[in-house]
C-alpha positions as CSV (number, residue, x, y, z in Angstrom):
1,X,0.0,0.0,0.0
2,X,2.0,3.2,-1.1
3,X,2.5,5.7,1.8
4,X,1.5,9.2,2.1
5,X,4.3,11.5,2.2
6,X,4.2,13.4,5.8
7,X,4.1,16.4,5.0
8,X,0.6,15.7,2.8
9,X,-2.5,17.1,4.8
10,X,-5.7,15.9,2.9
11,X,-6.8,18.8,1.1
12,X,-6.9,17.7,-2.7
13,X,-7.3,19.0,-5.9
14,X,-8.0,17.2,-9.4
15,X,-8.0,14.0,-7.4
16,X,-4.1,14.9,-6.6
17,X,-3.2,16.0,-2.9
18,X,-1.0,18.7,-2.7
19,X,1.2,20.3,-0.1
20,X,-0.8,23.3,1.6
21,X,0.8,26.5,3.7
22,X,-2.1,25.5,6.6
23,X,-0.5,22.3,6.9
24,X,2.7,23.0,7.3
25,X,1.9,25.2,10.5
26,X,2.4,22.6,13.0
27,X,5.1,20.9,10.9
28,X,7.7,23.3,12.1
29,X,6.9,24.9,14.9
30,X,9.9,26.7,15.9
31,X,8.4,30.6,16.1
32,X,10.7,33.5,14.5
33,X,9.7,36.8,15.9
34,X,10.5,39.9,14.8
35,X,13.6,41.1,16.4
36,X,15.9,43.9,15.8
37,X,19.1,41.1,15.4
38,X,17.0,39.5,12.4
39,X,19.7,38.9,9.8
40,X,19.4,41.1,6.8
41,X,18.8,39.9,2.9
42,X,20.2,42.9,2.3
43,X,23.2,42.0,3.9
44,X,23.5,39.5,0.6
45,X,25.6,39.7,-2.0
46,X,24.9,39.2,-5.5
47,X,25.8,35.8,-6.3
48,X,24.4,35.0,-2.3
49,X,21.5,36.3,-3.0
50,X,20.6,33.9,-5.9
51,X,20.3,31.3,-2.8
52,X,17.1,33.4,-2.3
53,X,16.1,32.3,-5.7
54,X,16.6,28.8,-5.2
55,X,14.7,28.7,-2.3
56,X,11.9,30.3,-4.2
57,X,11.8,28.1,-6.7
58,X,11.8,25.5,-4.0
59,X,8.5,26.4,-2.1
60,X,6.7,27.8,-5.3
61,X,7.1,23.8,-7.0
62,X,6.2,22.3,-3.3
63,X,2.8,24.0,-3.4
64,X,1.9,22.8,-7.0
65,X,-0.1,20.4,-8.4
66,X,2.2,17.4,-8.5
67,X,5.1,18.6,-7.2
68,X,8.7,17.5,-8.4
69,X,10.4,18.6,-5.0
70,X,9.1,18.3,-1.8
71,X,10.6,21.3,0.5
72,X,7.8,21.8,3.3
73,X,10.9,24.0,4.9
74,X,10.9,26.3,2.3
75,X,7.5,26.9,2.3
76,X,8.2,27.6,5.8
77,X,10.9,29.7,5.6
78,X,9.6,32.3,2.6
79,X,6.8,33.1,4.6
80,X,9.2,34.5,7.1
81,X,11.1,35.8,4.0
82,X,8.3,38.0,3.0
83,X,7.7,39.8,5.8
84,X,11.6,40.9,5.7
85,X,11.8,41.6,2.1
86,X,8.2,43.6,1.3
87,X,8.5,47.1,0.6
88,X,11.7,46.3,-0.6
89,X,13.4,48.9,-3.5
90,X,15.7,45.9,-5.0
91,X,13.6,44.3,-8.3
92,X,14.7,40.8,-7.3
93,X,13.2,41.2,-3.5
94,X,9.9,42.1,-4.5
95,X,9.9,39.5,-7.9
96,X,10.4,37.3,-5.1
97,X,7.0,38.6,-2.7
98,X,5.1,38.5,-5.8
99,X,5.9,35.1,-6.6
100,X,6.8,36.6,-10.2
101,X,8.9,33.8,-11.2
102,X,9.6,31.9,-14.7
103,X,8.4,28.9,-14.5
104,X,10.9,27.2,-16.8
105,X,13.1,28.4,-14.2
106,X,11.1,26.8,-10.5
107,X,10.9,23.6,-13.0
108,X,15.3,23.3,-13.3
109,X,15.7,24.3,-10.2
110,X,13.5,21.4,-8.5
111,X,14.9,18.9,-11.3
112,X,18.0,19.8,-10.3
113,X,17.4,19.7,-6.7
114,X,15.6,16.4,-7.0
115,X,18.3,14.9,-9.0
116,X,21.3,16.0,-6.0
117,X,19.3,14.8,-3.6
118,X,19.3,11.6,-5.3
119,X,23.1,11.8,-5.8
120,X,23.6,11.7,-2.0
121,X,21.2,8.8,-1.5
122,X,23.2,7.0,-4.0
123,X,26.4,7.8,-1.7
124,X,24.3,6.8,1.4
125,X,23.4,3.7,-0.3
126,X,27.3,2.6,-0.4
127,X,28.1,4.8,2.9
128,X,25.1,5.0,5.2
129,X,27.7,6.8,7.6
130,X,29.4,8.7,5.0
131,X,30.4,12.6,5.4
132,X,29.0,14.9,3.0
133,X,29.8,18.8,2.6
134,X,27.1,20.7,0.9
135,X,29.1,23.6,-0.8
136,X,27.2,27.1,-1.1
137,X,24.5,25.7,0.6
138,X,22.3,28.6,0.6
139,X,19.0,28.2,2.5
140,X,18.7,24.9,1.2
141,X,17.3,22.0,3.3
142,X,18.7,19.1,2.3
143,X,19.6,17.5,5.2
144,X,16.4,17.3,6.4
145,X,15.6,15.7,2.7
146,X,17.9,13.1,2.8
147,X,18.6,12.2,6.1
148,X,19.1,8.6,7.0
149,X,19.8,8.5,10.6
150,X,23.3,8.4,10.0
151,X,24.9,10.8,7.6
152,X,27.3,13.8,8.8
153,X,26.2,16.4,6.8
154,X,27.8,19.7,6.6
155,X,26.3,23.0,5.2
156,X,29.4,25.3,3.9
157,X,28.5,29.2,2.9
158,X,29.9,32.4,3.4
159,X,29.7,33.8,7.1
160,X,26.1,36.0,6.6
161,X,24.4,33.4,4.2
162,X,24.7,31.0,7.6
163,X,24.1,33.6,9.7
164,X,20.6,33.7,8.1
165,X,21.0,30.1,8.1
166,X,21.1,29.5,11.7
167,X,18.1,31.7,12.4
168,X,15.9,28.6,10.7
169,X,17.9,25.7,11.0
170,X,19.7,24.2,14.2
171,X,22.7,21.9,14.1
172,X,23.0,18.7,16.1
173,X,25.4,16.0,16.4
174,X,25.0,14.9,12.9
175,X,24.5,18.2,11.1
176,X,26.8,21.2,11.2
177,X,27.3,24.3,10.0
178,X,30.7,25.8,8.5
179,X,30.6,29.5,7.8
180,X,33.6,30.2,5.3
181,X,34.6,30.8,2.0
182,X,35.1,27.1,0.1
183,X,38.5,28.5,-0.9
184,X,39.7,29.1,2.7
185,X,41.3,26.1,3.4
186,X,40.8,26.4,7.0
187,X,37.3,24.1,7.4
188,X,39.3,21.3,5.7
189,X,41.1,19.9,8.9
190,X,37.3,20.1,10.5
191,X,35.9,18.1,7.8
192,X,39.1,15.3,7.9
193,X,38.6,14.8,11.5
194,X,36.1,12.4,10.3
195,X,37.3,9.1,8.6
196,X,35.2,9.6,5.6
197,X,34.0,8.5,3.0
198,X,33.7,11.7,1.6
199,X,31.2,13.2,-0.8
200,X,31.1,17.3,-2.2
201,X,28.4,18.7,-3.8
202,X,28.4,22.1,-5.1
203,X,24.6,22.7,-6.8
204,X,25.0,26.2,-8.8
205,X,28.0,27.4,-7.5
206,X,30.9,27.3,-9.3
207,X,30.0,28.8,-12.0
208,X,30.1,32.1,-10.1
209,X,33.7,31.4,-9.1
210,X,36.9,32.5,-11.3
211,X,38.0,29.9,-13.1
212,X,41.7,29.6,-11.3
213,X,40.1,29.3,-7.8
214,X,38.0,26.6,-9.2
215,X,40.7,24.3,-10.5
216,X,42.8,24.5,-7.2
217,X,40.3,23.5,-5.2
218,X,39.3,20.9,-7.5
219,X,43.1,19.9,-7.3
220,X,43.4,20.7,-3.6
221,X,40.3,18.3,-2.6
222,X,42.1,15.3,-4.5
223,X,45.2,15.5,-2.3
224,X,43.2,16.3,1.0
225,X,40.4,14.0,0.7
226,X,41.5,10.6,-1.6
227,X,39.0,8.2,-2.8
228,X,36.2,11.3,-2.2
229,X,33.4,11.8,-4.7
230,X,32.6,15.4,-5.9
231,X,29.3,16.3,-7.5
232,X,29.1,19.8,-8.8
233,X,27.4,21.9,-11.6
234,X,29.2,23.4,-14.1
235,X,28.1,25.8,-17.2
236,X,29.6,25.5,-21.0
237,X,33.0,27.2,-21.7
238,X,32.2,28.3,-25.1
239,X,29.6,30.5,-23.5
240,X,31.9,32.1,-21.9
241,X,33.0,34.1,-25.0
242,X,31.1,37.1,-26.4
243,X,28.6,38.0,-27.6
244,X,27.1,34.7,-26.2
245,X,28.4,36.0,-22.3
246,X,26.9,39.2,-22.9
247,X,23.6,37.4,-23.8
248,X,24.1,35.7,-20.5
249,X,24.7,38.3,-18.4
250,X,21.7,40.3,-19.6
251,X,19.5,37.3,-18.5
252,X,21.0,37.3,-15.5
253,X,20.6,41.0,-14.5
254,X,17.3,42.2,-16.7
255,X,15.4,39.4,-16.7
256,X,15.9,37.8,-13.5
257,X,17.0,40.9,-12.2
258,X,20.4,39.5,-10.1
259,X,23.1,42.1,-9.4
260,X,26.1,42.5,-11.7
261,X,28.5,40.5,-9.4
262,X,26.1,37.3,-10.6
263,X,28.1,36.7,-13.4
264,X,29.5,33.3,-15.0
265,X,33.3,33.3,-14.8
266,X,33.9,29.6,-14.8
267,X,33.6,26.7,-17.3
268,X,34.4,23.4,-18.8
269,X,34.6,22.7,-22.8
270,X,33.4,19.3,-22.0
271,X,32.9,17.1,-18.4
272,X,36.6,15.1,-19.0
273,X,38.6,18.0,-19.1
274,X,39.1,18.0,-15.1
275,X,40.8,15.1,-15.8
276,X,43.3,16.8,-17.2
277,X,43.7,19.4,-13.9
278,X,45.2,16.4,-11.6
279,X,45.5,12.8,-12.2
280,X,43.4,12.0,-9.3
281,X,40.4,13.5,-10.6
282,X,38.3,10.9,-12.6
283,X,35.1,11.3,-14.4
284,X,32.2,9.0,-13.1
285,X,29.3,10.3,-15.1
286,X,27.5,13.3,-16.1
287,X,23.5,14.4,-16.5
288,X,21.6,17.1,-17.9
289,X,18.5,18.0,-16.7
290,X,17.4,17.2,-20.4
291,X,17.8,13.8,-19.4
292,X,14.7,14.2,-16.7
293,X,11.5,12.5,-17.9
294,X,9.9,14.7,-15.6
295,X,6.2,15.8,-17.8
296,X,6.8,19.7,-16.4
297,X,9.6,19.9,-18.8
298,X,7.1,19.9,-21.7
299,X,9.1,19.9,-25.3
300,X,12.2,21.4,-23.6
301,X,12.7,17.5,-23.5
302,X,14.1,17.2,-26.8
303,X,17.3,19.2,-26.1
304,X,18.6,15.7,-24.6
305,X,19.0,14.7,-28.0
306,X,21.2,17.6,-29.0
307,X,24.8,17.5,-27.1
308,X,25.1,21.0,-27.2
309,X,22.1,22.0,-25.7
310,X,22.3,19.4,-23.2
311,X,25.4,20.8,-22.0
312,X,24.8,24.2,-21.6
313,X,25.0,23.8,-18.2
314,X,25.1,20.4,-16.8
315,X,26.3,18.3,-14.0
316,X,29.3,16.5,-13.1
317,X,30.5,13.5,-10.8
318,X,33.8,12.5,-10.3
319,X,36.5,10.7,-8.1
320,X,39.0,12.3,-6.4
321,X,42.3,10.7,-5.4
């Protein structure tokens, strides 16, 4: 008999039950007052703030009709969200309120989302105890998606994204918080004082990230943390070149209205050419979200058959050391 999810209520529509605000009430019940200490968004920078947008995207697909991602926190935590960000002058903030989102765009994000989560279960499956470090983890919850009982998960940002982190999320034994940049070195010896295995995931980050930075930590990880896994998104090289990054960047600022420091700086020509940074870094696979046979995706499904729209921007998985 297939189980309802938990966080289902029984309010349906067209036969399908969907995830509701009113039932997520007593679902998380940890109260956030107003208080003068309340972390700013503002406080965000630009390529921080797209966390914002991810979390979005997050909530908006959990309330729809046959959701591809189920994130009751989100839901949670944008309602909070608004309250801080109405009446706000920045374009993004009150896109945001007003739920005035491309849909294409909640659609990738919650493949994507879905398909990472899935990732670290396939770790988990291998390494029930494993160690995973959720690079630029935003104000994502997926800890709380994934969770087996015993994972050590860690959630790695910059110091103000986990500042507004911890003001919705607690850590435990099991679950951590590391406030740094990835490239500060520092959190590796906290991370090694476990014996592993090792997995990385880095869901829309790097591409933000100059390219040089990139490719030493890439190198840096397979000394540090041998026989690791690394899962990471990157974005098309060849796009990198103009006009076609000009194109690119006015997507990013005028349509979905990002700041200028939002900008691609980092890509791959194709997913084997990490190989060639370090010869501990081996290719496992790759995926599109092309490849999804999720319905949502609509004739955008046909890109799969085209390599070069498939890898636009795509995702990576290798072995490191």
């Amino acid at each position: 008999m297939k189980q309802d999810h938990p966080f289902r209520d029984e309010k349906e529509g067209k036969g399908v039950k969907r995830i509701t605000i009113q039932s997520l009430t007593g679902r998380f019940r940890r109260v956030i007052p107003h208080r003068e200490e309340d972390v700013s968004t503002q406080d965000l920078g630009d390529v921080a703030a797209t966390s914002l947008v991810t979390l979005y995207c997050h909530a908006v697909e959990t309330l729809s009709e046959n959701p591809i991602l189920s994130d009751p926190k989100a839901v949670f935590i944008v309602r909070e969200l608004d309250r801080r960000l109405a009446g706000s002058d920045e374009r993004l903030h009150r896109d945001l309120v007003g739920r005035s989102l491309d849909p294409r765009l909640v659609v990738h994000i919650s493949i994507r989302a879905k398909r990472y989560d899935d990732f670290v279960r396939e770790f988990l499956a291998k390494s029930p105890a494993g160690v995973v470090v959720n690079i630029g983890c935003g104000l994502d919850s997926r800890f709380l998606r994934i969770d087996n009982g015993q994972v050590i998960f860690y959630d790695l940002d910059l110091p103000e994204v986990i500042a507004l982190k911890k003001e919705f999320f607690d850590e435990t034994d099991r679950y951590r918080f590391i406030a740094s940049s990835v490239f500060d070195n520092g959190w590796f010896d906290r991370v090694k004082a476990h014996d592993g295995p090792f997995l990385f995931v880095a869901e829309g980050v790097f591409m933000y990230l100059d390219a040089g930075d990139v490719k030493a930590l890439f190198v840096r990880l397979a000394e540090e943390f041998p026989g690791s896994e690394i899962v990471c998104e990157v974005f098309n090289s060849l796009w990198l070149r103009e006009p076609m990054h000009a194109m690119m960047r006015f997507k990013m600022q005028r349509e979905l209205h990002l700041g200028p420091d939002a900008d691609f700086r980092f890509g791959i020509c194709d997913s084997r050419e990490p190989e060639g940074w370090n010869p501990g870094i081996r290719l496992m696979d790759d995926w599109s979200y092309f490849d999804s046979d999720e319905p949502k995706l609509g004739l955008l499904r046909i890109f799969r058959h085209s390599e070069f729209l498939r890898k636009i921007q795509w995702t990576v998985r290798y072995r490191l050391g």
